[in-house]
Residue, then its C-alpha position, 0 to 999 in steps of 0.5 A: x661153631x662146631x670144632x673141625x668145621x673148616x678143617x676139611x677145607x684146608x684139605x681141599x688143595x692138597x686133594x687136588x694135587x693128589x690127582x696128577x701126583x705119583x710116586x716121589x710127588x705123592x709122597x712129599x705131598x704127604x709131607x706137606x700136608x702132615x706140616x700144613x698149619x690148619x689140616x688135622x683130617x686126612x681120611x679122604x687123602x688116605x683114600x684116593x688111589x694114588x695114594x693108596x699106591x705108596x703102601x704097595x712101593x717099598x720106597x715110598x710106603x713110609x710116607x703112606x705109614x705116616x699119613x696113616x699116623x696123622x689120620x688116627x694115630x698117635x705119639x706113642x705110636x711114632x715113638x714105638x715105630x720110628x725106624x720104619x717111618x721118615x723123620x718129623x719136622x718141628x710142626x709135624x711133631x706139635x701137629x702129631x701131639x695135638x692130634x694125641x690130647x685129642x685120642x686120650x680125650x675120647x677115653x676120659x674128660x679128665x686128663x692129669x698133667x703126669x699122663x700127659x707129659x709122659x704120653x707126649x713127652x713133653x719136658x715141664x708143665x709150663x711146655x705142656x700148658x703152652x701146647x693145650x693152649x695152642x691147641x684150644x686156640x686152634x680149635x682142636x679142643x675145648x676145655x680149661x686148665x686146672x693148674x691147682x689139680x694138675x689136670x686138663x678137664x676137656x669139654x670136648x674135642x674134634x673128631x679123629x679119622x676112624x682107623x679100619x675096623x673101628x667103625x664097628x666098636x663106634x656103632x656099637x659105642x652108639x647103639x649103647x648110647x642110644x639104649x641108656x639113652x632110651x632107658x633114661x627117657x623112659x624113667x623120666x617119662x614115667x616119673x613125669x606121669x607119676x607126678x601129673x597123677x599124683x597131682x591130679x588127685x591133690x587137685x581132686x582133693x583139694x577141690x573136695x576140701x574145698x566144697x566141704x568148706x564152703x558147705x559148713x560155711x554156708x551151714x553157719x551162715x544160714x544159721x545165723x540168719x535164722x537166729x536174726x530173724x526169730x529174734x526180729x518177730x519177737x521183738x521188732x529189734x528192741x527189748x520185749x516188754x512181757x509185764x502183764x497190766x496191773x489190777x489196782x482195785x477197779x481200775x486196770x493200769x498198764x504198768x510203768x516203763x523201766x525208764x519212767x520207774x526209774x525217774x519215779x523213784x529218783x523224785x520220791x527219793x529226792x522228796x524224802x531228802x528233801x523233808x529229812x534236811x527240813x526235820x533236822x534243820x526245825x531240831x536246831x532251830x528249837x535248841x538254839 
């Protein structure tokens, strides 16, 4: 929910005494709507006609001086004008502190314990502590305590009634925002097309890198395949025999097989063994 966003409300009785109110009852309607827990906006009352009319009575322009006060200004400024305005009560007083925190707030997040104690004059910091925690509980401001740094760091706030002739700095204020702001889109939007061209054309590339492998890929594997099948038309698969047939005299004999020249030779070998241990075995017999 949006800070300030019943404060009008509880505005709302006090407009409508201000119909029938003049004079001394308009005046101490001022009073009671200055102290009244709840109502930080006075703008529309600033406004009405019969209020108006207190700043034009020099018994009662005082009370019109102090509902200006409350609209948009400051502690500082009761302080420096105080003869000229009526005497404050003790919720007129917290309410026109409150009210203060929010002003400083809108030049500055950032507000150290030292300035506000001397803005709003307050005794110790425990006292200035217990004043922004009501008013965060009042829903006048958010923000937190940061009590190791001595500051208030503020969030943001409500907002204050504008005082005449403010509303021009406040458009200009806005017209600035909206420049920046503007400016900033801008950058962004033109880092954001950066980034998508720039990424198109990795993904260009990598598509290029791509379909160059899959060609060597398919190079290679062509190649292979070829090799496989020259080797299968020489040779069916196996090893090929190229011995030419043998003449041996007037006979043409097809030569052995490696695997039957082998078995061959191991007979002839194991034959020759065999006559060689028969020899031996003859010689002993013929000492003996």
């Amino acid at each position: 929910m949006e800070l300030g966003a019943n404060f009008a409300a509880k505005l709302e009785p006090f407009l409508l005494m201000s119909k029938s109110a003049k004079g001394a009852a308009a005046a101490k309607l001022i009073q009671d709507a200055t102290s009244a827990p709840g109502v930080f906006v006075f703008a529309e009352l600033l406004e009405l006609p019969n209020i108006q009319e207190l700043s034009k009575s020099e018994q009662h322009t005082q009370f019109y001086s102090l509902l200006q006060l409350f609209s948009y200004k400051t502690f500082q400024d009761y302080l420096q004008h105080k003869d000229a305005l009526p005497h404050l009560n003790k919720a007129q007083v917290t309410k026109l502190k409150h009210l203060s925190i929010v002003s400083l707030a809108m030049d500055r997040r950032i507000l150290p314990y030292s300035d506000l104690l001397e803005a709003l004059q307050m005794p110790t910091i425990r006292d200035l502590e217990d004043l922004i925690i009501d008013a965060i509980y009042l829903d006048i401001l958010r923000g937190k305590l940061d009590q190791k740094e001595q500051q208030l760091e503020v969030e943001y706030t409500m907002g204050r009634d504008l005082e005449p002739g403010k509303i021009e700095e406040v458009l200009a204020a806005l017209r600035n925002w909206a420049s920046t702001t503007s400016a900033v889109l801008s950058s962004l939007d033109n880092q954001l097309n950066s980034l998508a061209s720039q990424g198109a054309a990795n993904a260009a590339n990598n598509e290029e890198h791509e379909k160059a492998w899959q060609s060597t890929l398919k190079d290679i594997l062509d190649k292979q395949k070829e090799g496989r099948s020259g080797r299968k038309a020489l040779g069916g698969g196996g090893v090929y025999n190229s011995t030419p047939f043998v003449e041996r005299g007037n006979t043409r004999e097809e030569p052995m097989d490696v695997d039957d020249a082998v078995v061959e030779n191991k007979g002839k070998n194991r034959k020759a063994s065999q006559e060689a241990g028969s020899k031996q075995q003859k010689k002993r017999n013929r000492f003996w």
